[in-house]
Backbone bond lengths (Angstrom), bond angles and torsions (degrees), N, CA, C in turn:
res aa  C-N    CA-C-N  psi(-1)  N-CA   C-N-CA  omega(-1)  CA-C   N-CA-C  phi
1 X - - - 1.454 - - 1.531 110.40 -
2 X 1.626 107.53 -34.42 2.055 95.51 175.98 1.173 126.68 -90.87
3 X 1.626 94.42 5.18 1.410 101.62 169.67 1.627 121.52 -81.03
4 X 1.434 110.80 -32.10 1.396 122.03 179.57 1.469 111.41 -92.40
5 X 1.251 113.48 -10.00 1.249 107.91 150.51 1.738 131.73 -67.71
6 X 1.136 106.20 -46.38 1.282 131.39 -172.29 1.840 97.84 -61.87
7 X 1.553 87.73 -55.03 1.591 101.29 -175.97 1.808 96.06 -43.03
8 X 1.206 114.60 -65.52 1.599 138.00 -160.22 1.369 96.49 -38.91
9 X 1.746 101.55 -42.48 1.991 98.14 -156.93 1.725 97.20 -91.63
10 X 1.239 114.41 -31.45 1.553 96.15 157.71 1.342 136.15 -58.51
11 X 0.958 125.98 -40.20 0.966 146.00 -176.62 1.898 103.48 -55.23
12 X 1.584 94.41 -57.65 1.769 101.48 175.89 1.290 110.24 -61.89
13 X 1.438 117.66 -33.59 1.635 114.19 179.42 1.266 117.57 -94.31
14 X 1.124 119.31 15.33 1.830 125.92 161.89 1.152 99.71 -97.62
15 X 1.526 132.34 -24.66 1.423 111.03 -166.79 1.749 99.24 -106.70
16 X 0.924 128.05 -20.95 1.655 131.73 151.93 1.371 100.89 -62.69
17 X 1.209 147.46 -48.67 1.528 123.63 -175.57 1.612 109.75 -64.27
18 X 1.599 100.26 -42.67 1.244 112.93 171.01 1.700 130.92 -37.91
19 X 1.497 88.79 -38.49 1.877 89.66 -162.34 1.654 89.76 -105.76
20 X 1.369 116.51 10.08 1.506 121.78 170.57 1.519 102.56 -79.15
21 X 1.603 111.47 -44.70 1.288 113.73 -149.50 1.860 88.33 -76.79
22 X 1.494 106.67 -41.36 1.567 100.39 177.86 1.389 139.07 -56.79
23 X 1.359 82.31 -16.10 1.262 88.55 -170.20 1.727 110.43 -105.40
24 X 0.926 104.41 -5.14 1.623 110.59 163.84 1.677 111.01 -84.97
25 X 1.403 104.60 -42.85 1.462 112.40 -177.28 1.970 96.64 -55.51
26 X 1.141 100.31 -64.85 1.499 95.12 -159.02 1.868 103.11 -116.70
27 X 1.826 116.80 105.76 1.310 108.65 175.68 1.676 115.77 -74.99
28 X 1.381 106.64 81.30 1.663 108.03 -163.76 1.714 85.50 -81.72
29 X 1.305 120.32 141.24 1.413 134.71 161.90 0.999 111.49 -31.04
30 X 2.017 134.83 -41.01 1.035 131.52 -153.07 1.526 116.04 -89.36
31 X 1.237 99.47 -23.00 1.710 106.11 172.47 1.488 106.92 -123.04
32 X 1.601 83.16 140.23 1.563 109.50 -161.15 1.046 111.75 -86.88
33 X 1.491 131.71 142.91 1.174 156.99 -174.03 1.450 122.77 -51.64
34 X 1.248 149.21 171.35 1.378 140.50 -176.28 1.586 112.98 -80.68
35 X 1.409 98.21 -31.54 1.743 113.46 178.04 1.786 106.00 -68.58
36 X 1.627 103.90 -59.37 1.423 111.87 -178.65 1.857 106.24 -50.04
37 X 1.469 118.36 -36.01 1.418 112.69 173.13 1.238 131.38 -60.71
38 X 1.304 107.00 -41.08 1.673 124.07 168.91 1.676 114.06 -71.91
39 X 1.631 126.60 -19.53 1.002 123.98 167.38 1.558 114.27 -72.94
40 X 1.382 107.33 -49.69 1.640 116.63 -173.17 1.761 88.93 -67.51
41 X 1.301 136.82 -26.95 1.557 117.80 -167.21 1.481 100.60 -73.85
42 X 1.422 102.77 -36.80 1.793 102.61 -165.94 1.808 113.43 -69.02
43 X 1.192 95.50 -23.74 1.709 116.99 -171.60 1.730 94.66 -75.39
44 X 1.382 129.15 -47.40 1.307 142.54 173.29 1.784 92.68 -52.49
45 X 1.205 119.26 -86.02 1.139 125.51 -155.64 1.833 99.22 -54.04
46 X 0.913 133.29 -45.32 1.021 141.08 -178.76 1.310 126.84 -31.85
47 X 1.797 93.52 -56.24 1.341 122.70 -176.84 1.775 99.40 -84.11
48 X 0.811 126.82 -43.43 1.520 121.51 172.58 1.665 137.56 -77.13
49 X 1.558 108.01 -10.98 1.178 116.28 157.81 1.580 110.63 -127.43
50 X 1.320 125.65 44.43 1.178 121.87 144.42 1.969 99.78 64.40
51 X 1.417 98.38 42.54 1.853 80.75 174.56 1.163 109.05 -87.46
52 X 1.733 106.24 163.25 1.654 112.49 144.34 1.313 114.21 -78.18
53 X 1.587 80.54 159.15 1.545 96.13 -175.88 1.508 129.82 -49.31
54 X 1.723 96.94 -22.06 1.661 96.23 -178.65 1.446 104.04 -86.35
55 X 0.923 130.64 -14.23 1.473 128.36 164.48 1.518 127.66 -84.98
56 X 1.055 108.69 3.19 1.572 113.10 -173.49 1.775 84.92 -119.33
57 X 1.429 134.67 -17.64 1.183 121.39 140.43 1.611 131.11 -51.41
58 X 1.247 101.51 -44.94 1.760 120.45 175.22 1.663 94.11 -40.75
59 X 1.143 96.41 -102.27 1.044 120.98 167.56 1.634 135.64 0.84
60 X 1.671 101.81 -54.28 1.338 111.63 165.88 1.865 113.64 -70.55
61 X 1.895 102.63 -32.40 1.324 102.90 -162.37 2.161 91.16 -72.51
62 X 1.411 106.55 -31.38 1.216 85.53 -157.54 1.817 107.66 -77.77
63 X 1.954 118.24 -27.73 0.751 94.58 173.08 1.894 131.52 -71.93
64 X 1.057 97.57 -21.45 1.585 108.33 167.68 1.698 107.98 -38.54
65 X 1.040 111.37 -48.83 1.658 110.02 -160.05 1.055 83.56 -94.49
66 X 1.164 160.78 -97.85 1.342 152.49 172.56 1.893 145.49 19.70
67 X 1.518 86.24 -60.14 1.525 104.99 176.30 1.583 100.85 -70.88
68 X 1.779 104.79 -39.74 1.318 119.50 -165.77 1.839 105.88 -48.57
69 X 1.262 79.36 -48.79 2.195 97.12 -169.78 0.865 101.88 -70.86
70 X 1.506 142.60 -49.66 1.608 153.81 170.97 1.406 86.45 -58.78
71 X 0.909 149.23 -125.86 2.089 141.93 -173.40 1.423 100.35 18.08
72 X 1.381 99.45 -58.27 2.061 106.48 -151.26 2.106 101.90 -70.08
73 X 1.463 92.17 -42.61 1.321 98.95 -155.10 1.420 85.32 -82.49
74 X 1.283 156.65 -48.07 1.724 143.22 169.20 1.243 108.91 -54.50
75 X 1.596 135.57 -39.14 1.663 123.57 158.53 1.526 114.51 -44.05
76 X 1.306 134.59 -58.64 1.409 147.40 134.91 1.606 111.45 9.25
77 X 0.853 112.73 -75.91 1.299 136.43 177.86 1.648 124.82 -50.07
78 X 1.182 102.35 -54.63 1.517 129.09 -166.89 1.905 96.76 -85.61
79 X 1.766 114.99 -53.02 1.351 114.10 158.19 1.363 103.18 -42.00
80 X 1.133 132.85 -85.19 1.619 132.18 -161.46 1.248 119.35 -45.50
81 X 2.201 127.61 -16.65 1.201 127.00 176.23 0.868 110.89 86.35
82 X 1.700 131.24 30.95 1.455 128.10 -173.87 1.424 107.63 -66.21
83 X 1.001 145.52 128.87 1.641 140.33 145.42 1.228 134.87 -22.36
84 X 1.637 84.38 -68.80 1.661 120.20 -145.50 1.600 99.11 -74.04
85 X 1.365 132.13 110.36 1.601 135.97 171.39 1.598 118.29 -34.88
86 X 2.030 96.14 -48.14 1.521 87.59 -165.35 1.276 127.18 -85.35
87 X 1.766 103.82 24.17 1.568 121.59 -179.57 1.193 84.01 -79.47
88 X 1.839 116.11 -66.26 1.462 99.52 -174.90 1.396 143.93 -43.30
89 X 1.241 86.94 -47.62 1.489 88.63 159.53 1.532 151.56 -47.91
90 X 1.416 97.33 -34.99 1.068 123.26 -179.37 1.710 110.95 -60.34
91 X 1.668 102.26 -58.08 1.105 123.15 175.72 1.579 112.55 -59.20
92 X 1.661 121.97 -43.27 1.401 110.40 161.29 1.497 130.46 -31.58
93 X 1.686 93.95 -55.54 1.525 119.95 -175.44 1.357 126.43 -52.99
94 X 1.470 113.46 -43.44 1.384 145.55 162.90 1.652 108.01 -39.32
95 X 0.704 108.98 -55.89 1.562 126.76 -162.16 1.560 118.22 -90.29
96 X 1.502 100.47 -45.06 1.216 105.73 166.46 1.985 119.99 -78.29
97 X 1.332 110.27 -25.35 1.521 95.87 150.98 1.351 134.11 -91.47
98 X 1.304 114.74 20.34 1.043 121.14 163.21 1.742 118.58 -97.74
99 X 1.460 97.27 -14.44 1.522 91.61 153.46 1.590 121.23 -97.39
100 X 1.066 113.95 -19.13 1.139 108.32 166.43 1.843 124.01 -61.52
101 X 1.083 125.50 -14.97 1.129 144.35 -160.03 1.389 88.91 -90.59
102 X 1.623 106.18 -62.05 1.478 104.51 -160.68 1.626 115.64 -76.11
103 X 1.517 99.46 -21.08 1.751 96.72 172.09 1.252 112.15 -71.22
104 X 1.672 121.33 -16.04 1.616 112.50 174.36 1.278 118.43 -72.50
105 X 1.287 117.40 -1.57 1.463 130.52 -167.69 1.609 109.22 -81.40
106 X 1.616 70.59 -44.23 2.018 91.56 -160.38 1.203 107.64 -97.17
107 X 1.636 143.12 -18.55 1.460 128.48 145.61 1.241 123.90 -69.76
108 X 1.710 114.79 162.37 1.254 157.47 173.89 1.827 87.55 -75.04
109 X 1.454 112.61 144.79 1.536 141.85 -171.86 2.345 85.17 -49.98
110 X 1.730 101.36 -62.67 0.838 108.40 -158.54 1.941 102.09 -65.69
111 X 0.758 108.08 -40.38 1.643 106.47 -169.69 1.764 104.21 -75.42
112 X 1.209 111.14 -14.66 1.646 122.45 -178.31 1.954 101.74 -78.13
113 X 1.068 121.23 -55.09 1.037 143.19 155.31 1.615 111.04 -19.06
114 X 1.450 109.74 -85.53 1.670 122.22 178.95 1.546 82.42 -64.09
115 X 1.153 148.41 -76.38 1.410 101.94 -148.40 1.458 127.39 -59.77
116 X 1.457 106.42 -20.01 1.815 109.04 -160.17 2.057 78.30 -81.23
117 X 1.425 130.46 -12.62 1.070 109.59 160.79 1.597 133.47 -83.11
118 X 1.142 100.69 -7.97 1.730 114.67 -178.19 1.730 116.64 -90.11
119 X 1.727 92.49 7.63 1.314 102.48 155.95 2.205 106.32 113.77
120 X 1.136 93.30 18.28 1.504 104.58 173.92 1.489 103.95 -92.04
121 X 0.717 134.09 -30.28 1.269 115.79 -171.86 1.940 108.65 -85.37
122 X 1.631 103.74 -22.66 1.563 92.69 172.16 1.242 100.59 -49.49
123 X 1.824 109.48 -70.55 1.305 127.29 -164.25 1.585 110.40 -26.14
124 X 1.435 111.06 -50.33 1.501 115.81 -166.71 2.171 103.70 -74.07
125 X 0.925 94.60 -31.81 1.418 110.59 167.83 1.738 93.60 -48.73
126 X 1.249 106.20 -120.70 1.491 128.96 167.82 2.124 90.34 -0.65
127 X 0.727 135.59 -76.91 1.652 134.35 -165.22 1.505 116.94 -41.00
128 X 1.772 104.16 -43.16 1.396 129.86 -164.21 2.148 90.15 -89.98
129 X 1.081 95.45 -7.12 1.994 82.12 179.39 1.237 110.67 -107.01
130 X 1.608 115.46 -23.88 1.315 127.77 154.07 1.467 120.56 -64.78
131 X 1.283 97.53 -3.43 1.816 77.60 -167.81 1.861 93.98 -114.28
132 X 1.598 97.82 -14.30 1.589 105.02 170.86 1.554 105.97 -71.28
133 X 0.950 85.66 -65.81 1.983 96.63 166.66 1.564 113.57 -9.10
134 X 1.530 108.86 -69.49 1.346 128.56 -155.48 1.515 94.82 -77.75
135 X 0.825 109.94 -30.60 1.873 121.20 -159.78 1.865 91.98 -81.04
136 X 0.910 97.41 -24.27 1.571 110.08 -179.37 1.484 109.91 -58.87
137 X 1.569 85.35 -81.50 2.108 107.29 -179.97 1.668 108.43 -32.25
138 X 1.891 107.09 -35.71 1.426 100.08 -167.72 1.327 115.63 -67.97
């Protein structure tokens, strides 16, 4: 079973490095930008946990800067010829609890709730076994 897990999350982070690398290679109109992703996420979240508007600003500002650095710092990476997956990963991980951090900031008890039910709290699950994991090897 941690093998097909493991398999699963590589697999997701080859094809996100992947559609990084494409999407730097070629800005085709049809696929959207790192900014346009973090806009359509905040517009999602928005609409599904009932934000205000000043938080669905939060939100957009933090994933904006965010995805951006997570984009920059796996271009980084991929320029330099890294190999090794669980750099990527690592660097996914990094970034992505750092939004998680900051959306705990910026929801209401109740909207904190539905999201860690809309599937954040696996995610944060899955991050915290990787990061036991790693803490392990050292």
């Amino acid at each position: 079973m941690r093998k097909v897990i493991t398999s699963v999350m590589l697999t997701f982070l080859a094809s996100v490095a992947f559609s990084v690398s494409v999407l730097a290679q070629s800005q085709d109109p049809k696929q959207p930008s790192m900014e346009e992703l973090a806009t359509q996420e905040a517009d999602r979240l928005g609409a599904i946990l009932k934000l205000e508007d000043w938080q669905i600003f939060y939100v957009d500002s933090t994933l904006q800067h965010d995805y951006v650095a997570l984009d920059t710092e796996l271009k980084e990476l991929q320029k330099s010829k890294v190999g090794n997956t669980d750099i990527y990963i690592s660097v996914q991980d990094k970034w992505m609890q750092q939004i998680y951090n900051t959306f705990q900031t910026i929801f209401d008890e109740d909207q904190w709730a539905s999201y860690l039910k809309s599937g954040a709290a696996k995610e944060q699950k899955a991050r915290d076994k990787r990061k036991a994991k790693a803490a392990g090897k050292k």
